[in-house]
N, C-alpha and C positions, 0 to 999 in steps of 0.2 A: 808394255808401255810403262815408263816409268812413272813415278808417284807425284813425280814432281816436276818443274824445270829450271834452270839457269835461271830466270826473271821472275821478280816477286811484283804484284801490282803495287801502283803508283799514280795513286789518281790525278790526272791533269785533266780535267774535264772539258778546258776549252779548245784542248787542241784538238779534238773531233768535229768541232764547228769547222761552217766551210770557210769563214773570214780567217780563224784560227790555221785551220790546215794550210791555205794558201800562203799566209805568211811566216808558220813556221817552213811549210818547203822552199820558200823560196830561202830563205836564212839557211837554211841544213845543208842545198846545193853549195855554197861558195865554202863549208867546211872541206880542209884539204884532200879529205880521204875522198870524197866526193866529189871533189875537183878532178881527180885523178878519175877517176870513172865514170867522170862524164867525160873526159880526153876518146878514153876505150869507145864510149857510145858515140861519140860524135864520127871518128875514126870509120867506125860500121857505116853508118847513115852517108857517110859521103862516098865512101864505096861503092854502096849499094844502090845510089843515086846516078853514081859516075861524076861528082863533082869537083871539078880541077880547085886549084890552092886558091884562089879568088875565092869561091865560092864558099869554102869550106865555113867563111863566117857566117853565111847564112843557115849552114846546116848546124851551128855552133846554136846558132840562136833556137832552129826552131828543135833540138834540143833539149835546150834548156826550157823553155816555155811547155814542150809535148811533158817534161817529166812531171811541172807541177800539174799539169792538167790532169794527168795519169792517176795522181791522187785524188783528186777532185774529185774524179769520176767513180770512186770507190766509195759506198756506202759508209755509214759511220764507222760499223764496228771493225770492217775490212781497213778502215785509216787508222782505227787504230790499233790494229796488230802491224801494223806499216811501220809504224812510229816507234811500237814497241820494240820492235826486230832493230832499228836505227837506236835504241837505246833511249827512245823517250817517250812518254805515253805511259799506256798500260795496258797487261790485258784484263779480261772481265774473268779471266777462269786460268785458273794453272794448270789443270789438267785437264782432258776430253773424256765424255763419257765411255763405261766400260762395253766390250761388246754383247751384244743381244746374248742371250741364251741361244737361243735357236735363228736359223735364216731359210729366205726363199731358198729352197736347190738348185733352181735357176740361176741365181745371181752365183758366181764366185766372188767371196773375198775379195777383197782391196786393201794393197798394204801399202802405205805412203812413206817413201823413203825421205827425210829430209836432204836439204843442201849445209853445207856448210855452216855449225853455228848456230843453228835454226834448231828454235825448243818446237814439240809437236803443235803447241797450241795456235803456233802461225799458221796450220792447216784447220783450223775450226772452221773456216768458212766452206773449204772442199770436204772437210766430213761433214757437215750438216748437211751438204747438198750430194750426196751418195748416199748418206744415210736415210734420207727421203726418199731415193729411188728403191730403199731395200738389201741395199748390199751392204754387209759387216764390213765395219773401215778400221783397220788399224794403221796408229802412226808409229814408226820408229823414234827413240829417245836413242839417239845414234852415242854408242862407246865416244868417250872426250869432245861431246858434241860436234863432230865428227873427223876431230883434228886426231883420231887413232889409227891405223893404215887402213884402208882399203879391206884389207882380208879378216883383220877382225871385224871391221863394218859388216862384212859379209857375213857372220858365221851369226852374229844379230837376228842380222834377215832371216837366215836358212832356220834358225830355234825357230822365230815368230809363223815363218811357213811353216815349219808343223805343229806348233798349235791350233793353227786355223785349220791345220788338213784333219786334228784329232778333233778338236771341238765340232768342227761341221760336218764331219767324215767326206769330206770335198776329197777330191783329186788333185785340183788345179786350184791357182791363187791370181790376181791379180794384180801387177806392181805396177806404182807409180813414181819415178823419181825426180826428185826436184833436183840441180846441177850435180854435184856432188854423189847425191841420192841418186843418179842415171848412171853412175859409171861403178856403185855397190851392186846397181842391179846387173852390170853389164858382167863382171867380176866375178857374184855368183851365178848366173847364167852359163859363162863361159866353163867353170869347174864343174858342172854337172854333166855327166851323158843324156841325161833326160831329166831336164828344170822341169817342177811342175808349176809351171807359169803359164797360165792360158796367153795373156796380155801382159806385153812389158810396153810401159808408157814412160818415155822420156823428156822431160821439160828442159829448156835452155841449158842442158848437160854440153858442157865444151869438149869434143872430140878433137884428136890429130893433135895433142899435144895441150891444148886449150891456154894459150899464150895469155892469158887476163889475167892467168893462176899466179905467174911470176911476182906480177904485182902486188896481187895481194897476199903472198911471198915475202914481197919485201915490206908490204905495211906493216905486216903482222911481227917481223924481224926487228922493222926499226922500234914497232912500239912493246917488246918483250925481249930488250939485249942481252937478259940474261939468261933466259933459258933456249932451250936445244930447240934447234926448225923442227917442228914434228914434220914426221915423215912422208905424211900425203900430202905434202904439196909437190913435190918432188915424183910423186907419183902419178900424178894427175898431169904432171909438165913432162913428163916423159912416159905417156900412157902407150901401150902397144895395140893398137885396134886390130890385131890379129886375133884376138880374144873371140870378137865379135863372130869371125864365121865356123866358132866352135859351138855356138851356143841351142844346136836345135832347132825343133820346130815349134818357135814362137810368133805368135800375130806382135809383130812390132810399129809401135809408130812413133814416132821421135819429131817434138813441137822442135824448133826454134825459132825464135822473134827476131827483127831487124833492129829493134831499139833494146840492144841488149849488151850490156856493158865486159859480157864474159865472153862472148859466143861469136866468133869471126862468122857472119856468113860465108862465105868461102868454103870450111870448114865446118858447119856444121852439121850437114848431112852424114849417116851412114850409107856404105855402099857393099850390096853383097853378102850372101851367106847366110842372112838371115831372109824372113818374110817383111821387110820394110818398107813402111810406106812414109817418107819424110815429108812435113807439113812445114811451108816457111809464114809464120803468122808476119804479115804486115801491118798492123793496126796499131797509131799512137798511141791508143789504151794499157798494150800490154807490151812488157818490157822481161828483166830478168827476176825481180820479185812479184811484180803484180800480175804474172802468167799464172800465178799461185794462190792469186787472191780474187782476181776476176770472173766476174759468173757466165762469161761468153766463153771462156777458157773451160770451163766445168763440164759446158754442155759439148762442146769440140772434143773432152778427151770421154764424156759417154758418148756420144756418134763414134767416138774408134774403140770402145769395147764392145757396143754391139757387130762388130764387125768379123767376121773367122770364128 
């Protein structure tokens, strides 16, 4: 884990109030890059509804109203690594604590792959709440925040797995990945003959191409016209899920949400090859970032490590 991250704190004190929250989310939505990804979420929800072009405005709205609420619903310190990650706020800690000396040998490890962008400390709320259960939680501090390819992302992972296989003298590790962080774990899963991964858990990770990625593709193009596309977007927009029935015998289970601005239902399930059991979360609470921050989301991805 790195020492540090991308964000220095920044104290805005009132925008973790709920008066505060509501009205800074509602102001953040009509920012463009978020106009754009609320198109994507809306897009989902009316699919997923089956709702013809009439209607679409109704699913536009309730939308727009499910995202502020979504924050709402998050305890203080969870809005405000919300905030921080959107680039306003702050967090309370730049880094997370180091791991224990010692662990139950019951528990495997948990290594938490981030998404896109994402400093570890966006996961302080899922390590605090693993950490309580007893299992050692490491976050990855991903190569160029994770704008480096895929295979370097990967070779990250596989160092961090074995420190945890040396420090605990474990066998097996436990991965969690947030979008981005789903398809490093799928990458090195896929390049190994025998992953030692008990559990691969996947969050709102866009498979079969993940068409959202284009977009944020071109935000990221138009707002950096002078430097080179890095290369995993590219990689993520033309991903080959043949990978997938390379990878072993691993307990997989792979979350996706319906209010999720990356993730085509359609497309987000894995099919085959592996042990997969795909979860499609319904709930306005939880979307593409707050599947990461929500405490119903924490205890749904313990229900599927005790599992296999």
């Amino acid at each position: 884990m790195a020492p540090k991250t991308a964000f220095e704190p920044v104290a805005v004190p009132w925008i973790t109030t709920w008066a505060g929250a509501l009205l800074f989310t509602a102001i953040m939505k009509l920012h463009p890059i978020h106009r754009q990804l609320m198109r994507m979420e809306i897009r989902n929800v009316a699919r997923y509804l089956n709702y013809g072009t009439v209607r679409k405005l109704w699913a536009a709205a309730v939308c727009y109203f499910s995202s502020i609420r979504r924050v709402l619903r998050l305890d203080k310190w969870a809005r405000q690594d919300y905030f921080a990650l959107n680039r306003h706020g702050c967090f309370t800690a730049k880094t997370l604590p180091e791991l224990p000396e010692t662990a139950d040998p019951e528990q495997a490890p948990i290594i938490i792959i981030p998404g896109l962008n994402t400093p570890p400390v966006f996961f302080r709320q899922m390590h605090q709440y693993f950490t309580s259960k007893g299992y050692p939680v490491s976050v990855l501090a991903l190569p160029g925040k994770g704008l480096a390819d895929v295979a370097t992302a990967s070779k990250t992972l596989a160092d961090e797995v074995n420190r945890l296989q040396e420090r605990y003298k474990t066998h097996t590790v436990n991965v969690i990945g947030h979008c981005l962080g789903g398809l490093i774990g799928q990458y090195y899963l896929a390049n190994r003959d025998c992953p030692p991964v008990k559990h691969m858990i996947t969050l709102s990770t866009g498979f079969l191409g993940a068409k959202g990625v284009q977009c944020l593709k071109d935000i990221w193009a138009n707002n950096h016209p002078k430097d080179a596309i890095p290369k995993v977007f590219d990689e993520l927009i033309h991903w080959n899920m043949d990978i997938a029935h390379k990878a072993g015998e691993v307990a997989y289970h792979n979350f996706a949400t319906v209010w999720d601005f990356l993730v085509e239902v359609p497309s987000a399930f894995l099919q085959g090859g592996l042990q997969v059991t795909n979860h499609l979360i319904d709930d306005a609470d939880i979307d593409h970032l707050t599947i990461a921050l929500n405490p119903k989301m924490f205890a749904r991805i313990e229900q599927a490590l005790s599992v296999g």
